[in-house]
LOTOR-605910 format. One line per 5 residues: number of its first residue (from 1); their letters; for each residue x, y, z of N, C-alpha, C, O. Coordinates in steps of 0.001 Angstrom, whole numbers. Each point is the difference from the previous one (the first is absolute). Layout:
NUM> a> X Y Z X Y Z X Y Z X Y Z | ...
This chain:
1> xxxxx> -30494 44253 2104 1007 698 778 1370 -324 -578 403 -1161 -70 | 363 2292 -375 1450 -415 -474 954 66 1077 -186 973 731 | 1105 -1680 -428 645 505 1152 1822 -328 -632 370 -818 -842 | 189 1503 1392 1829 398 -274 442 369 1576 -658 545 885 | 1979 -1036 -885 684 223 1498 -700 1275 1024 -690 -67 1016
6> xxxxx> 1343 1474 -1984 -455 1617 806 -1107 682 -269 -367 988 638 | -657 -1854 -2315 -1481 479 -52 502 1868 -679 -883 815 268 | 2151 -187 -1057 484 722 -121 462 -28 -1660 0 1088 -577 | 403 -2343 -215 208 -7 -1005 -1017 -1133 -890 -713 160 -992 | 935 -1043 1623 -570 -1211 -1818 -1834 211 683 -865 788 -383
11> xxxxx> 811 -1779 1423 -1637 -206 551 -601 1419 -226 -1171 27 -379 | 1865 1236 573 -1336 991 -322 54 538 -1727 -921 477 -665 | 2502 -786 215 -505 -225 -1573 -894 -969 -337 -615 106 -1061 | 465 -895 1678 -877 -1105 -757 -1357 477 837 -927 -800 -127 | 756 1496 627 -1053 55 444 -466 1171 -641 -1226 -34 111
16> xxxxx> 1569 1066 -733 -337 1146 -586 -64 -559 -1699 -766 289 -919 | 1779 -1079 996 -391 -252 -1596 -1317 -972 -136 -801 113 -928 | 692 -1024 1914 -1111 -650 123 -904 684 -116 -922 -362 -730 | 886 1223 1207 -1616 1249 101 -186 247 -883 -1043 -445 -480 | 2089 1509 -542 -222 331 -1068 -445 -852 -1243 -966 274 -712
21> xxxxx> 1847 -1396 548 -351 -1332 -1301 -1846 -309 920 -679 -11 -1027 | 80 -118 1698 -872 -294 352 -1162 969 -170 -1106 -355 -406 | 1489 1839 808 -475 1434 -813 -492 -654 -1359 -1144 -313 -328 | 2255 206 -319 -427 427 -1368 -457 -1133 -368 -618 -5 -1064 | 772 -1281 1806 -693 -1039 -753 -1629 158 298 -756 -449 -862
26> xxxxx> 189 1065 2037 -1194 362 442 -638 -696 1134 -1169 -1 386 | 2491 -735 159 -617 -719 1727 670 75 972 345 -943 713 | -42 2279 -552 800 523 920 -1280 106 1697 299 296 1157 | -1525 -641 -1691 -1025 -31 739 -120 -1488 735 -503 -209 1104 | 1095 -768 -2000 -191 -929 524 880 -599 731 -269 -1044 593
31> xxxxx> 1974 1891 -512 554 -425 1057 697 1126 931 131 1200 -242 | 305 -1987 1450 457 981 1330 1565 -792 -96 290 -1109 451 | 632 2121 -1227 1458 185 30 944 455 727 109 1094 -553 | 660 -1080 1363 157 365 1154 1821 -497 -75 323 -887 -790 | 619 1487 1588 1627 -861 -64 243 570 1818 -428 928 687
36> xxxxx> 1159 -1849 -529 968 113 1247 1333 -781 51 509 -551 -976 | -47 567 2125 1754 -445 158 -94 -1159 871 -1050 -226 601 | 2113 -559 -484 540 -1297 594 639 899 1391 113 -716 994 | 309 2153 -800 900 215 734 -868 1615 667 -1016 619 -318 | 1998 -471 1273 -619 991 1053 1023 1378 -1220 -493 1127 43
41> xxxxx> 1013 -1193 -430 1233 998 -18 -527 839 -979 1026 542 -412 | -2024 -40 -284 -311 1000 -347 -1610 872 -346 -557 756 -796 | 288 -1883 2634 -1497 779 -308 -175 1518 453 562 727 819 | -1733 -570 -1848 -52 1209 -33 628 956 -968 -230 1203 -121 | 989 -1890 -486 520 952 -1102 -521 -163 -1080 -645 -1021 -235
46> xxxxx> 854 2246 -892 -633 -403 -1278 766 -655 -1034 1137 -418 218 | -1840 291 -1574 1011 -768 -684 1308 729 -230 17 1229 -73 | 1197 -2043 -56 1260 -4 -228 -58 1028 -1280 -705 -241 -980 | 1652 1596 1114 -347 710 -1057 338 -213 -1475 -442 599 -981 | 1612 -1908 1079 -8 -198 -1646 -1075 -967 -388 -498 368 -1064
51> xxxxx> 87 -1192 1408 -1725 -961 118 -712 1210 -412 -370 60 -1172 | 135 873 1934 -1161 1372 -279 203 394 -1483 -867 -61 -872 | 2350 542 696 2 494 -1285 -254 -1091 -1173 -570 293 -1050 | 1124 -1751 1395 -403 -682 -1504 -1275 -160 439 1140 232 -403 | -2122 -357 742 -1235 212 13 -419 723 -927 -561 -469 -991
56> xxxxx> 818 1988 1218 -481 893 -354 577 630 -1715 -396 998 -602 | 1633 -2208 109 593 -1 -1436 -1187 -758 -541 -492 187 -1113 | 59 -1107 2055 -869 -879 -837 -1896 374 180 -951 -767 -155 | 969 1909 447 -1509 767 673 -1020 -636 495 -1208 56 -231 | 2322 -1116 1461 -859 -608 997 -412 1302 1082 848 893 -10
61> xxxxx> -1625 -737 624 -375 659 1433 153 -708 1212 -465 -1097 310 | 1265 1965 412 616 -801 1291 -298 566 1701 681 -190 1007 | -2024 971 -1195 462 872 1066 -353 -343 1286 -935 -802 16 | 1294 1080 922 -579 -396 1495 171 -1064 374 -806 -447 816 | 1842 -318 -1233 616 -1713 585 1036 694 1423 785 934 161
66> xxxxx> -1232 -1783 460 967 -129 1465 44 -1251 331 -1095 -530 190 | 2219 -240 -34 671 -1274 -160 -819 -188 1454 -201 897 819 | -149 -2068 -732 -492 -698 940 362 -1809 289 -172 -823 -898 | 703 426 2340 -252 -1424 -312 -841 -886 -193 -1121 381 334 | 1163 -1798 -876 -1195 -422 155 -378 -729 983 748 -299 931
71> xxxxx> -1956 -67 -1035 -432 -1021 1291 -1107 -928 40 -633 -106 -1050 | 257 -606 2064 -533 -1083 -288 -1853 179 -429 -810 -782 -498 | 732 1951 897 -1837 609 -121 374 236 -1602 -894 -369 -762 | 2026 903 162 116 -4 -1518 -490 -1390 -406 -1149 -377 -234 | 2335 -307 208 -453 -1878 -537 -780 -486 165 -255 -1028 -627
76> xxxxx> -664 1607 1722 -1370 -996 201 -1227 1187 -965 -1148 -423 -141 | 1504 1840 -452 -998 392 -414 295 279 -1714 -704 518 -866 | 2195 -1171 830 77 748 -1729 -1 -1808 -976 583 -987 449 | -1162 998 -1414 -46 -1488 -575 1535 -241 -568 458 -1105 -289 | 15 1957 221 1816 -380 -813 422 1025 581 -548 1083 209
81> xxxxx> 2102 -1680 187 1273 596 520 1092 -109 -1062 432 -1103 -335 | 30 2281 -212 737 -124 -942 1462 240 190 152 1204 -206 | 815 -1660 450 1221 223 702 970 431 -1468 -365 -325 -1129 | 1235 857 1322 1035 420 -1160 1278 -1032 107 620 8 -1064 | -48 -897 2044 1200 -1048 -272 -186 -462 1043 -324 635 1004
86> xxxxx> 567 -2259 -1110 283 -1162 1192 246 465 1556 -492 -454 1033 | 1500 1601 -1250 328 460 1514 -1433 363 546 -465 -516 1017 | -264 1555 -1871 -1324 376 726 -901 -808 188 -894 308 789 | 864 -1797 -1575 -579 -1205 327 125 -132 1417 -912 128 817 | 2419 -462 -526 451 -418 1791 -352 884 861 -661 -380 966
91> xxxxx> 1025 1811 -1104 -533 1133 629 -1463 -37 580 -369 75 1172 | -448 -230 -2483 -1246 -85 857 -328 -1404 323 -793 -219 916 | 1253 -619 -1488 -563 -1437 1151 340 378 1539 -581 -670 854 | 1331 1522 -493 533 571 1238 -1148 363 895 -496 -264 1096 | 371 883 -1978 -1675 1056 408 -1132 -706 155 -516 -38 1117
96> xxxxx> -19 -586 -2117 -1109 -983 -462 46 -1717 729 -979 -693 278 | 2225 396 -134 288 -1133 465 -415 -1209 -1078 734 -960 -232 | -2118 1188 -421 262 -1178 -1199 -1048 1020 -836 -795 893 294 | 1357 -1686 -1732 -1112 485 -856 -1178 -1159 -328 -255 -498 -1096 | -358 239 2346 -1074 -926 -103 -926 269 -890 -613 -937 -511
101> xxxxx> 403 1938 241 -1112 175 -1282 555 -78 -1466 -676 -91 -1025 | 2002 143 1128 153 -284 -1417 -65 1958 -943 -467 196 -1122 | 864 511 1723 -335 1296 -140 1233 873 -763 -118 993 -718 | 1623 -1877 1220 1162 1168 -289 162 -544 -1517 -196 -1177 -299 | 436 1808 -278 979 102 -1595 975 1020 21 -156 1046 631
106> xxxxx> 1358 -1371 -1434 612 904 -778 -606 239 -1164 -507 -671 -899 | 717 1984 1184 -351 745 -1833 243 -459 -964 -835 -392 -815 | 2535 319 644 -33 -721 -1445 -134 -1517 -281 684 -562 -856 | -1519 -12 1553 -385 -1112 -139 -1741 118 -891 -527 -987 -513 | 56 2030 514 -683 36 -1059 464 223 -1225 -834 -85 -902
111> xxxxx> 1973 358 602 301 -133 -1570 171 -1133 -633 -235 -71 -1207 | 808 -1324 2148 -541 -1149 -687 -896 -227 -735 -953 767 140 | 833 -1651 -1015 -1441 -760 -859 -1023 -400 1197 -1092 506 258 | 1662 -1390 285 -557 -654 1614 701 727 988 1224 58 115 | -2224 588 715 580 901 945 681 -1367 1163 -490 -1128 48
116> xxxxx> 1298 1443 521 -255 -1308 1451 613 1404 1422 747 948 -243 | -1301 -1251 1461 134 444 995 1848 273 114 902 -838 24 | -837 2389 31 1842 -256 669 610 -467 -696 1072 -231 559 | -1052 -334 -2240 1267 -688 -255 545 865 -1290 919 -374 -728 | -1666 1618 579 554 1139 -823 1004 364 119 447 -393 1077
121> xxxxx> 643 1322 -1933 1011 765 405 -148 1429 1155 -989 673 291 | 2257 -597 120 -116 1139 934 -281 1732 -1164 349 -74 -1178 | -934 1358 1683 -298 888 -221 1508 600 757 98 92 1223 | 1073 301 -2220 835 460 497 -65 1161 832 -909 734 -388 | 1513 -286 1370 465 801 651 399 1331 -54 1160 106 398
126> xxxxx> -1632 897 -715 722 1231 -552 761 788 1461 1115 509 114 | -1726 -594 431 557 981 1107 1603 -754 394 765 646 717 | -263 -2289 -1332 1320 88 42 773 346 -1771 1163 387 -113 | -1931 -585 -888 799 -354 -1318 -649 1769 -107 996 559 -458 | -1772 241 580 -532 1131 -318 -619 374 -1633 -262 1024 -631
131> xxxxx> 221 -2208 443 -765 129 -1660 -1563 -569 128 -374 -1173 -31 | -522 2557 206 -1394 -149 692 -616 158 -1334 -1209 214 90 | 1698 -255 -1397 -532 -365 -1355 -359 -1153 -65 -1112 -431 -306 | 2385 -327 698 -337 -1593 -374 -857 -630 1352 -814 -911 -154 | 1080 1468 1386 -1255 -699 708 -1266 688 -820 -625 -766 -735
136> xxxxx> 283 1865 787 -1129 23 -1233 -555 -966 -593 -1043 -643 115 | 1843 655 -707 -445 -792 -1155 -792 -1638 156 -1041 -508 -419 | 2528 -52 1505 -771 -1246 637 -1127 431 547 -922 -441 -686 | 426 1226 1777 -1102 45 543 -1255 162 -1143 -918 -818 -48 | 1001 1878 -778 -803 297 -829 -374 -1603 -546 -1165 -386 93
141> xxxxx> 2045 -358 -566 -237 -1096 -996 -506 -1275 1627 808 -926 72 | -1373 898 486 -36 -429 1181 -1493 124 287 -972 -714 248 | 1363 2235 -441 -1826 607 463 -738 -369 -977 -955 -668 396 | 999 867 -1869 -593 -883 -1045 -579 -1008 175 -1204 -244 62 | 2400 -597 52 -240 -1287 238 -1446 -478 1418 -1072 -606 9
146> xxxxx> 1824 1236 838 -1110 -333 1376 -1548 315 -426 -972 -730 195 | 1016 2416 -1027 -1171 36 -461 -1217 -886 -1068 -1227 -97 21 | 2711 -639 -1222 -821 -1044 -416 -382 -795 755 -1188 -314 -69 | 1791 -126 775 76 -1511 888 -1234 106 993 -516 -1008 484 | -14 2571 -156 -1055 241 699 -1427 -604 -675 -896 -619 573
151> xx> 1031 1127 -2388 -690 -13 -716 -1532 995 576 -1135 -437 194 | 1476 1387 -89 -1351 892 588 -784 683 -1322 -1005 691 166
């Protein structure tokens, strides 16, 4: 499960690019990918339309996402919670109250050599800096990574 504040820009890029790098690697069978938000404020909507379009520069498929929050029947049924920056760390400890299982990561904490829990860099922000290339890019190099780190 990737999750970002509104579940509108980074968490459902990373969740569509996740699908796809997993497509073509050929175990898109073996996992259930899924994104939601830290926040009430834009469920129900679809992705953010500049998110949609770099998607679709980079011929990811995006269709039929409606931002949803998350919740605690999520954490107890998905094996990793993948958060996009520290804030969405606090956000959902909100929700979750602890990560007793040992479940949340940030993304780019798989690009380390040694991954470690949370102590990755943040997945910048586009919906304030509006350069949804360069979140791209982090996510993409993110999703890689998680996928080695899966080793499937």
């Amino acid at each position: 499960m990737f999750v970002c504040h509104g579940n509108i820009c980074r968490s459902p890029m990373a969740e569509f690019i996740m699908k796809e790098l997993a497509r073509k690697a050929g175990v898109a069978d073996c996992l259930h990918i899924d994104s939601s938000a830290t926040s009430n404020e834009e469920i129900g909507n679809g992705i953010y339309p500049p998110a949609e379009y770099t998607l679709s520069m980079h011929s990811v498929p995006c269709e039929g996402h409606r931002a949803h929050r998350f919740t605690v029947e999520e954490y107890n049924s998905f094996d990793m919670v993948v958060v996009m920056e520290d804030y969405n760390v606090r956000n959902l400890m909100r929700i979750i109250g602890c990560d007793c299982e040992g479940k949340v990561w940030k993304l780019l904490d798989f690009v380390a050599d040694e991954p470690q829990r949370c102590a990755g860099a943040d997945i910048s922000d586009p919906w304030y800096h509006g350069n949804f290339d360069k979140t791209y890019k982090e996510i993409y190099s993110g999703c890689k990574a998680l996928l080695k780190y899966l080793d499937l």
